[in-house]
Kinemage of the C-alpha trace (Angstrom):
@kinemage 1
@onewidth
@group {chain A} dominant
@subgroup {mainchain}
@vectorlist {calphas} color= white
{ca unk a 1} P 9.645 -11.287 -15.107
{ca unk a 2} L 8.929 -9.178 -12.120
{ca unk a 3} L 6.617 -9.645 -9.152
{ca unk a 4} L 4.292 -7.068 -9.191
{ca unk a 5} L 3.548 -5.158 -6.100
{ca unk a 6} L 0.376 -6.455 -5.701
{ca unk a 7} L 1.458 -10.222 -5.849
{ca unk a 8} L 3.862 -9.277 -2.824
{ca unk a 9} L 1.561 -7.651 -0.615
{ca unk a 10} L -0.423 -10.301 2.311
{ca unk a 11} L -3.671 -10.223 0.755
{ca unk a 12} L -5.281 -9.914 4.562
{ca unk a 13} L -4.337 -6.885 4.172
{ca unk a 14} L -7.073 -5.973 1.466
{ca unk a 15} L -10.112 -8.213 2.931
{ca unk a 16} L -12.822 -6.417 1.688
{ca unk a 17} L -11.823 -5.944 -1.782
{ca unk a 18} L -10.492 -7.999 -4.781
{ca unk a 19} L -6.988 -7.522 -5.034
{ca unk a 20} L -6.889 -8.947 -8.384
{ca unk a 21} L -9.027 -5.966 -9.557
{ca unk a 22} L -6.827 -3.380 -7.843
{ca unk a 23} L -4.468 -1.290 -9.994
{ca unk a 24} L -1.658 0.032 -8.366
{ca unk a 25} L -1.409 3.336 -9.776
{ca unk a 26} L -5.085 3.642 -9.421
{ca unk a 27} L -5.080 2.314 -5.877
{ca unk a 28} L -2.324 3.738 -4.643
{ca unk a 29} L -4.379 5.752 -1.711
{ca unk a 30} L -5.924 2.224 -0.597
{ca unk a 31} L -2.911 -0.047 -0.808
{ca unk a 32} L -0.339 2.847 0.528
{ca unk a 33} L -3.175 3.320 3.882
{ca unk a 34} L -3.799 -0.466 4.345
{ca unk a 35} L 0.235 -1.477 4.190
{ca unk a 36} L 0.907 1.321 6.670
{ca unk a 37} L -1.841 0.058 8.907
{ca unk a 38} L -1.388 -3.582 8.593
{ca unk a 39} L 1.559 -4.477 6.717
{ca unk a 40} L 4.512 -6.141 7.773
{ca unk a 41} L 8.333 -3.806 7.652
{ca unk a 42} L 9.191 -5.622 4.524
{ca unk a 43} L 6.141 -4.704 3.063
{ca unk a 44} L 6.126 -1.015 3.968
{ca unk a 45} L 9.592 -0.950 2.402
{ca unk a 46} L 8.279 -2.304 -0.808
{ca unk a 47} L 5.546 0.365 -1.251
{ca unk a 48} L 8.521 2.941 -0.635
{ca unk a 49} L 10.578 1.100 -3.393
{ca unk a 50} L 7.758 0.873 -5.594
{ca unk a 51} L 5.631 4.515 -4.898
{ca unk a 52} L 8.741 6.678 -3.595
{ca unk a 53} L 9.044 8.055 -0.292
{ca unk a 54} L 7.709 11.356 -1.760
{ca unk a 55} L 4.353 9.679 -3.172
{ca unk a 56} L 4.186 8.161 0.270
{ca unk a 57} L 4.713 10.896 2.511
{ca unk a 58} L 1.977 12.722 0.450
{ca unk a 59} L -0.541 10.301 0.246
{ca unk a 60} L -0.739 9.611 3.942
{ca unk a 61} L -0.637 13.286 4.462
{ca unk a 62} L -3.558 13.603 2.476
{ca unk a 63} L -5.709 10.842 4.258
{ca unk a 64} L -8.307 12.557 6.624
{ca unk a 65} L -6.891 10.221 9.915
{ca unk a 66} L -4.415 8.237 10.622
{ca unk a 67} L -3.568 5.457 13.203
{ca unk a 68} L -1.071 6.448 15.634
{ca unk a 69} L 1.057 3.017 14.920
């Protein structure tokens, strides 16, 4: 059985919300935002392997700022 994305992703990362209750699809605006902010390389590679570079691109488009890291 797979990992899912979720269990892969440094939970720090998510501090003010229950991960467990976080659906990826769902959540894919708030996971995609925090692992560009505070994720590690690795972990910015798996949202890319998991969303597609596409979904990425888009979604951070579509966020209303964005930190200059």
């Amino acid at each position: 059985m797979m990992p899912t994305l979720l269990s892969q992703l440094n939970e720090a990362c998510f501090w003010d919300v229950d991960i467990t209750k976080l659906d990826e699809q769902k959540s894919k605006r708030l996971i995609i935002e925090r692992i560009i902010q505070f994720g590690t390389l690795n972990e910015i590679k798996l949202i890319k392997q998991f969303y597609g570079v596409e979904t990425v691109i888009s979604t951070l488009c579509q966020l209303n700022y964005i930190d200059p890291k």
